[in-house]
N, C-alpha and C positions, 0 to 999 in steps of 0.2 A: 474602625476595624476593617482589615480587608477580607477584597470578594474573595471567593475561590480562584476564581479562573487570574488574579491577582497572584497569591501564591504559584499556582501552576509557573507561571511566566518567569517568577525569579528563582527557582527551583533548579533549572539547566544553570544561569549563571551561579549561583552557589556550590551547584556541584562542581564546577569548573574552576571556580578558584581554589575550593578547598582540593584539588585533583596538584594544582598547582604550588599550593602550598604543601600538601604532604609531601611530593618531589622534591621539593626547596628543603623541606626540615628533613627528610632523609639524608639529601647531600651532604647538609651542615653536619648532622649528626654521626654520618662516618667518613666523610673524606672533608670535611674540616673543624678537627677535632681543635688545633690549634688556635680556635676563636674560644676555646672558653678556660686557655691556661695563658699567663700572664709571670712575668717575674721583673726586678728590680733587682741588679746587682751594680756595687759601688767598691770604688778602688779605694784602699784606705794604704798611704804610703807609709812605711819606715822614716823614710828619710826623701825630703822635700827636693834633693839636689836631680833625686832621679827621674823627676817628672812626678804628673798627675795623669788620672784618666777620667773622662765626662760618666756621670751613673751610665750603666745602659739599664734601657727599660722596655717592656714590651707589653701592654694592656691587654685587660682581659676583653674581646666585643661584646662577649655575651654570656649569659649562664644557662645551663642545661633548662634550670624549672623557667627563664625567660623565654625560651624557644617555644618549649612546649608550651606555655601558657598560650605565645602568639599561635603555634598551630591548633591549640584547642579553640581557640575564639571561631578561627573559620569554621571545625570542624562543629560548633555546635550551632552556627548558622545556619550550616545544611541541614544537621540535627533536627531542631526544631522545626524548618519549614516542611520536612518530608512530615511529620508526626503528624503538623498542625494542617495539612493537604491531607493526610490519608483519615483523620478523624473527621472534617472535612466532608471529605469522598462517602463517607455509612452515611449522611444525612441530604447529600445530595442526589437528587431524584428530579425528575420527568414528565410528563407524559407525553407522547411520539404521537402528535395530531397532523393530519394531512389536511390542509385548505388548498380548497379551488375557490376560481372566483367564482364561477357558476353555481355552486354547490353547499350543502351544509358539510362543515367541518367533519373530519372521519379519528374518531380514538383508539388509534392500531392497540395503542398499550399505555397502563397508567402506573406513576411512581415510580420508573424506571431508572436503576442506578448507574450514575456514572458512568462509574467504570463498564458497565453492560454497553451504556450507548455509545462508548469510544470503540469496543470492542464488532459492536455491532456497524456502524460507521466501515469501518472496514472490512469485514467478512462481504457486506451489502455489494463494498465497491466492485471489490475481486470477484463478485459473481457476476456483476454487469460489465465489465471489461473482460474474464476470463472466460464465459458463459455464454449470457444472453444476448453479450454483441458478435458472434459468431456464431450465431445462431444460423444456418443454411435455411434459405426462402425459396418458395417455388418460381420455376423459369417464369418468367413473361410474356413469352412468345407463345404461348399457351392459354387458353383457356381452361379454368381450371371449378370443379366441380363438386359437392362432398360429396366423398363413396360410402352412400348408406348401411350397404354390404357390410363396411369395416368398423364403421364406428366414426367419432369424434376423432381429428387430427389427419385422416385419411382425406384424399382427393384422387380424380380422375378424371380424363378428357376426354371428351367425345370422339368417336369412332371416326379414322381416317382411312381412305383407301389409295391404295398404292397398287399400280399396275404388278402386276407376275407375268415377265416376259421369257420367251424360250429362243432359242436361235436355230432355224429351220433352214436346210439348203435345200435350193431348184434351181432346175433350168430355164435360163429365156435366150428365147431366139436371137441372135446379133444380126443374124445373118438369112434372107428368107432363099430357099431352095430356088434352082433356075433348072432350066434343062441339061445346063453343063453341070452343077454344081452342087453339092445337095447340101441342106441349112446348118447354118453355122451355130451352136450354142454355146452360151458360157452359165457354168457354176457361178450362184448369188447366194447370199446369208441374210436372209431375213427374221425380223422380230415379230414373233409371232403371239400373241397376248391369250395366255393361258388359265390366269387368274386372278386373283387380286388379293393385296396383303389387306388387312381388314385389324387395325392398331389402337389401342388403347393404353394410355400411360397409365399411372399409379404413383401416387408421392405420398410421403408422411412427412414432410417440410412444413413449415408456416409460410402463412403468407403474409408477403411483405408487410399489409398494414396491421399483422397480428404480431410482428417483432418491432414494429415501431409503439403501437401498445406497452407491450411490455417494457421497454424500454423504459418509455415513458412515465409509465407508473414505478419503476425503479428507481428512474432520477428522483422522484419527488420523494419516497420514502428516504432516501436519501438524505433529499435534503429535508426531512421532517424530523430525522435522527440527529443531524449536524444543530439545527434549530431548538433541538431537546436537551442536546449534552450544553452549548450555550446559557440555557437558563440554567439548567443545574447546576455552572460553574459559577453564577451571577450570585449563588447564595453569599449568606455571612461567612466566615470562614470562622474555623475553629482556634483561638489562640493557646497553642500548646507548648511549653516549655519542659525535658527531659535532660539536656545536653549537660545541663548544671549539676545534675543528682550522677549521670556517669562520671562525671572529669574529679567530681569530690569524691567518689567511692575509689575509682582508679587512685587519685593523689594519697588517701587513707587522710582524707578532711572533715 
């Protein structure tokens, strides 16, 4: 008997050919109608002085109920294998374990169907591609702190100070007074330090090695679900036969 994951696999090719076959017996069926009429016609002379002529004949290729029977065969190939895959799928089941090496074995979920784990297999991916790996991390050129004040997820850096400068004009001397002359001065712009900026950041970001976490416990459920839907498909498979009881109801057999 075969596995499930057996069925799965020839499932696409069957449906492929029967895809191919229905197009083929469509064809036949209206634009080559003249494969299923045929005739024999024969020259019968009067009189032998004026010649003969060879029969003509033209063969029939095929019959209508011959067609369909060949396109019912693929069709209840595909028939059967989907039946005998989806009866199958209600008895294949799970359970979604995480192993480490370091650790004992973890049982997220038990007896899980199938179809849940393929379904799940995917949603999982699209959150860790769509998601968690764009996750924004705090700067690193930072040191970074937890802000009690706010809670779990909150950070903040210690206090930085930054001069507070102002711009002051005065005069200085260029030039010192003489008896002839008296002192020469010139207008100057100086930076006169007023205060000081006094700064604290604030982030709600993860930090780096809390998104490579996650990450990482993602990949593995991942692959603990990929690893789940494998044995499930490893069972016996169901041997179902239906294709026979439509084509004889359809024919009135």
């Amino acid at each position: 008997m075969a596995k499930l994951h057996e069925l799965i696999a020839v499932e696409n090719d069957r449906k492929k050919t029967f895809q191919r076959i229905l197009v083929e017996t469509n064809n036949t069926l209206t634009k080559k109608t003249q494969h299923f009429i045929g005739h024999v016609r024969k020259y019968e002379p009067i009189d032998d002085k004026y010649g003969t002529f060879d029969d003509e004949v033209s063969h029939i290729v095929t019959s209508v109920p011959e067609k369909l029977n060949h396109f019912e065969k693929s069709a209840s190939a595909m028939l059967d294998v989907i039946l005998s895959k989806e009866m199958s799928n209600v008895n294949a089941k799970a359970d979604i374990i995480i192993k480490d090496d370091d650790s004992e074995p973890i049982t997220i979920a038990e007896q899980v169907p199938v179809q849940s784990l393929v379904q799940f297999e995917n949603i999982l991916t699209s959150l860790r591609d769509s998601v968690y790996n764009i996750i924004p991390t705090l700067d690193p050129k930072n040191n970074w702190f937890p802000d009690e004040t706010k809670g779990k997820g909150y950070w903040k850096t210690s206090e930085t100070r930054k001069r507070k400068t102002s711009k002051e004009e005065a005069f200085v001397i260029v030039t010192e007074a003489t008896k002839e002359h008296k002192a020469q001065y010139e207008k100057v712009t100086k930076d006169i330090q007023v205060g000081n900026w006094v700064e604290t950041q604030f982030s709600g970001m993860m930090s780096p090695a809390e998104k490579s976490d996650i990450l990482e416990r993602t990949g593995k459920l991942i692959e603990a679900v990929k690893q789940a839907r494998a044995r499930a498909n490893h069972i016996e498979a169901e041997k179902a036969k239906v294709a026979s009881k439509f084509f004889k109801y359809i024919n009135g057999i």
